[in-house]
MDTraj code that builds the backbone (N, CA, C; nanometers):
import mdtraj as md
import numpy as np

residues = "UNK UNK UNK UNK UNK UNK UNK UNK UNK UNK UNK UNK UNK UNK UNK UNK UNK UNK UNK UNK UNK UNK UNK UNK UNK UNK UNK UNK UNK UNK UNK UNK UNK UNK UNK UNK UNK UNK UNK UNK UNK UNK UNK UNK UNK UNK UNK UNK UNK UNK UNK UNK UNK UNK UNK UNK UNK UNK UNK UNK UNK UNK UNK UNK UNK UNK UNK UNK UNK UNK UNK UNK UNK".split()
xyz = np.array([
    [14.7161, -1.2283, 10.1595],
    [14.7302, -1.3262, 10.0528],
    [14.5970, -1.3954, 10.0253],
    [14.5282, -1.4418, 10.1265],
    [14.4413, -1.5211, 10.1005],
    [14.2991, -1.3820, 10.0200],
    [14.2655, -1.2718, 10.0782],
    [14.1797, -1.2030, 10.0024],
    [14.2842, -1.1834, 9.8581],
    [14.3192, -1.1838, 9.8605],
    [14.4359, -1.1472, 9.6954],
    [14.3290, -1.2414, 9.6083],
    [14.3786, -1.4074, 9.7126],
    [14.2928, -1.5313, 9.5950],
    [14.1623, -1.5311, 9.6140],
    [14.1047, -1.4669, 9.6746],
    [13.9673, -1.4969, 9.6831],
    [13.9323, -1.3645, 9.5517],
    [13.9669, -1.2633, 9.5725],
    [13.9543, -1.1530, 9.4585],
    [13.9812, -1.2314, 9.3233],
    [14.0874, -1.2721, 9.3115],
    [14.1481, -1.3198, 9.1546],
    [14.0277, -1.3832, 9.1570],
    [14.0060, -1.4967, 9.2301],
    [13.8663, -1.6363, 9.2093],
    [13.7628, -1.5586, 9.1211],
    [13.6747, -1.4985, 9.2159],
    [13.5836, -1.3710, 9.1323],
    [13.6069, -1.3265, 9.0826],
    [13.7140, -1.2670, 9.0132],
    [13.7036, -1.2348, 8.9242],
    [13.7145, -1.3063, 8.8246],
    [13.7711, -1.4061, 8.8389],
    [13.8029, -1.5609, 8.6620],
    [13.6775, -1.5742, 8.6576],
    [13.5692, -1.6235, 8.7561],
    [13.4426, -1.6328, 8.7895],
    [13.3427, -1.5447, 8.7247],
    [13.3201, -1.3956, 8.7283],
    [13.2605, -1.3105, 8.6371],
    [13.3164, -1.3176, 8.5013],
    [13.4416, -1.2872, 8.4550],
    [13.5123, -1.3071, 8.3372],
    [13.4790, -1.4017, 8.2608],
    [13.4993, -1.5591, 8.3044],
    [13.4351, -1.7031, 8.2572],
    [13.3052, -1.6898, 8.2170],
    [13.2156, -1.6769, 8.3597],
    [13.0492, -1.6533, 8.2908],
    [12.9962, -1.5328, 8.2191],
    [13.0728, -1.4883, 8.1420],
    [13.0377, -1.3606, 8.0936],
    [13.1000, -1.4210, 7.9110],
    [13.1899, -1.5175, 7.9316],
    [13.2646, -1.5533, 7.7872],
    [13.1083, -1.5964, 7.6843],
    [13.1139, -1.5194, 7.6072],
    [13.0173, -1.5892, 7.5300],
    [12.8692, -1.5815, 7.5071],
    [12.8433, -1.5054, 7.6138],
    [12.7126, -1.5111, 7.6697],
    [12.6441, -1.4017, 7.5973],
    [12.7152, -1.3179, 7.5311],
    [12.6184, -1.1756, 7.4465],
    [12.5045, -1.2429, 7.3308],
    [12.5955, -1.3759, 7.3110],
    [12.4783, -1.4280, 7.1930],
    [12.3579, -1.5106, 7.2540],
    [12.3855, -1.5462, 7.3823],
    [12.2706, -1.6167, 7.4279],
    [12.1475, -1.4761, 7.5057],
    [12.2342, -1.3892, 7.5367],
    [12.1544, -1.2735, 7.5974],
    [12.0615, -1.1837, 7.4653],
    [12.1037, -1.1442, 7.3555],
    [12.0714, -1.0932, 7.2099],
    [11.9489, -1.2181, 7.2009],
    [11.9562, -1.2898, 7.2370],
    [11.8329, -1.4260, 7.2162],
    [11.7365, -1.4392, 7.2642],
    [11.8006, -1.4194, 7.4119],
    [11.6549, -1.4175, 7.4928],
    [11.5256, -1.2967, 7.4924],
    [11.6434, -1.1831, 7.4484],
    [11.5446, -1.0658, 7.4464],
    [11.5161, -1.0461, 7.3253],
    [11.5384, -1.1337, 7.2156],
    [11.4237, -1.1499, 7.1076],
    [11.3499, -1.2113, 7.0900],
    [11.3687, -1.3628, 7.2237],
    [11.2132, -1.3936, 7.1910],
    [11.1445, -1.3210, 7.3339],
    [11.1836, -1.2122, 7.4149],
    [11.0793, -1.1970, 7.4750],
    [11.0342, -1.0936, 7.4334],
    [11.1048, -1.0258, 7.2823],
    [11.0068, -0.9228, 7.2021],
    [10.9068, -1.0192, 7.1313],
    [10.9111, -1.1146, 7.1044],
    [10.8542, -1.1973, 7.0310],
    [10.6987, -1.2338, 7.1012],
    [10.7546, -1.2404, 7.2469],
    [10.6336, -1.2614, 7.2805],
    [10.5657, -1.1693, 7.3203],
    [10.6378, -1.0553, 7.3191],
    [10.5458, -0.8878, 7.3406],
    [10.5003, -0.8514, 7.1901],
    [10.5008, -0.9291, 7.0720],
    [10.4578, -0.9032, 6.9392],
    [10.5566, -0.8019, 6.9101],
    [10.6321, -0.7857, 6.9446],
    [10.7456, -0.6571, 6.8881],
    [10.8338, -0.7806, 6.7329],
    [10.7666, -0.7776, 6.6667],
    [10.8168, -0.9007, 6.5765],
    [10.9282, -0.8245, 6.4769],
    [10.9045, -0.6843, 6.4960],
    [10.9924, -0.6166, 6.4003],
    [11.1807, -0.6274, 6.4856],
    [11.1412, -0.6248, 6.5779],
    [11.2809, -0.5905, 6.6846],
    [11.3322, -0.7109, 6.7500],
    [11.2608, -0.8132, 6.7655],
    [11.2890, -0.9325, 6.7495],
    [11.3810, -0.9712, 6.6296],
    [11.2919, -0.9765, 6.4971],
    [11.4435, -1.0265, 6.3953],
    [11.5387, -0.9221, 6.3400],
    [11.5362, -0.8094, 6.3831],
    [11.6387, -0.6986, 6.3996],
    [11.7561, -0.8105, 6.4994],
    [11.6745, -0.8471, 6.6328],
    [11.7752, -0.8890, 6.7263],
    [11.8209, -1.0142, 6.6584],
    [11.7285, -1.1039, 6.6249],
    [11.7796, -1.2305, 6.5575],
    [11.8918, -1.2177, 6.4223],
    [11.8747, -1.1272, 6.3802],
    [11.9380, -1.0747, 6.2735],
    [12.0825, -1.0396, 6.3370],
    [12.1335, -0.9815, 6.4366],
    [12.2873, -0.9291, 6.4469],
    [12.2672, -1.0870, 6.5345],
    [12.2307, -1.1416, 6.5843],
    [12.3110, -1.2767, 6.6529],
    [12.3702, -1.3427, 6.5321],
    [12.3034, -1.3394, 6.4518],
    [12.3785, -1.4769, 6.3178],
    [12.4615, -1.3932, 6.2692],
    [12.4672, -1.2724, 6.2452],
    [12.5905, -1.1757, 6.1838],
    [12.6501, -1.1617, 6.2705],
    [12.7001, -1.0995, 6.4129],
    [12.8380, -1.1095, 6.4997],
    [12.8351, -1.1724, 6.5721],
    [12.7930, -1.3549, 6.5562],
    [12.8138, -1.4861, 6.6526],
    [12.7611, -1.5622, 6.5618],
    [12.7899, -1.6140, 6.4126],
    [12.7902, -1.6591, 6.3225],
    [12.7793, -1.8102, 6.3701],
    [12.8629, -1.8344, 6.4713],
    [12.9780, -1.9656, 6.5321],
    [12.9068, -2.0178, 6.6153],
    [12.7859, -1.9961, 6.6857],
    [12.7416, -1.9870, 6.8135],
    [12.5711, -2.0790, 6.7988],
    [12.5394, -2.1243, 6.8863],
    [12.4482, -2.2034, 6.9062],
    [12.3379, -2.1167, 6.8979],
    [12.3419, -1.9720, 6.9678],
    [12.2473, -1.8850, 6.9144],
    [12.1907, -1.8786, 6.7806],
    [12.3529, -1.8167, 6.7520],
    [12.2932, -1.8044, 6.5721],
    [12.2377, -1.9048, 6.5100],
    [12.2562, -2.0415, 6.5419],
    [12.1346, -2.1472, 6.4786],
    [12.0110, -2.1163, 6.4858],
    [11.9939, -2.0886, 6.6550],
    [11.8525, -2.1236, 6.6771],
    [11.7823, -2.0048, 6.6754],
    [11.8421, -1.8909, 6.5822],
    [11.8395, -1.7228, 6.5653],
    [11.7852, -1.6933, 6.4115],
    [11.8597, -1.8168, 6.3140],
    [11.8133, -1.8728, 6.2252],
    [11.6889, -1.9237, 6.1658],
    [11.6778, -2.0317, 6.3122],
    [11.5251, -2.1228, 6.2781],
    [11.4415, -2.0217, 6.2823],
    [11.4342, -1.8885, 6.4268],
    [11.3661, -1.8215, 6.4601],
    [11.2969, -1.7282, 6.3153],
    [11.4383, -1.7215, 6.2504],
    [11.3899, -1.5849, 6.1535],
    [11.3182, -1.6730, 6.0361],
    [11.3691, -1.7854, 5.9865],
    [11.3051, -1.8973, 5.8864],
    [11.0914, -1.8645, 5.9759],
    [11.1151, -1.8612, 6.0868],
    [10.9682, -1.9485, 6.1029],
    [10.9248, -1.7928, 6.1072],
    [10.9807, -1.6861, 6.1449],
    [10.8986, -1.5558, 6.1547],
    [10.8847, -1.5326, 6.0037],
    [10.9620, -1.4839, 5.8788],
    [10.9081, -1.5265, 5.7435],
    [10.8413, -1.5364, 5.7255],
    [10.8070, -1.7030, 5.7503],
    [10.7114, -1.7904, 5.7023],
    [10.5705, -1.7295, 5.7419],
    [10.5380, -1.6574, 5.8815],
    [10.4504, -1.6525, 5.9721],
    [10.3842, -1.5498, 5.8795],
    [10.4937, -1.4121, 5.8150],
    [10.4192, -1.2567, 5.7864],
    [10.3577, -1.2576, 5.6500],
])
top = md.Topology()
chain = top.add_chain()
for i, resn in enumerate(residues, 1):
    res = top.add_residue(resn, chain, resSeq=i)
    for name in ("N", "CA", "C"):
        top.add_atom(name, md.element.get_by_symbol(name[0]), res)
traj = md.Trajectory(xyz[None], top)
């Protein structure tokens, strides 16, 4: 019984930290194309965060990203 709950635990545990997280992960590895000058694949990446996580704190700051890359080329 008790490994039963320790299994279920870990697993709500991976499941939970995993909710959500594709738009913060799609983020990070566009700005660390960003900072490898990969500027094309960067707002490729910035580009599907605001289209499939519209809702998401990413896509704001996925937004500013692509506003200031624009501005930059």
């Amino acid at each position: 019984m008790g490994r039963a709950l320790t299994a279920l635990w870990i697993g709500l545990l991976v499941v939970s930290g995993c909710n959500g997280s594709k738009a913060d992960e799609l983020f990070e590895t566009a700005q660390f194309e960003e900072r490898q000058n990969n500027r094309d694949h960067a707002r490729q990446l910035y580009e599907e965060i605001v289209k499939d996580h519209p809702n998401s704190a990413a896509a704001r700051k996925a937004a500013d990203r692509l506003a200031q890359i624009t501005k930059g080329d």
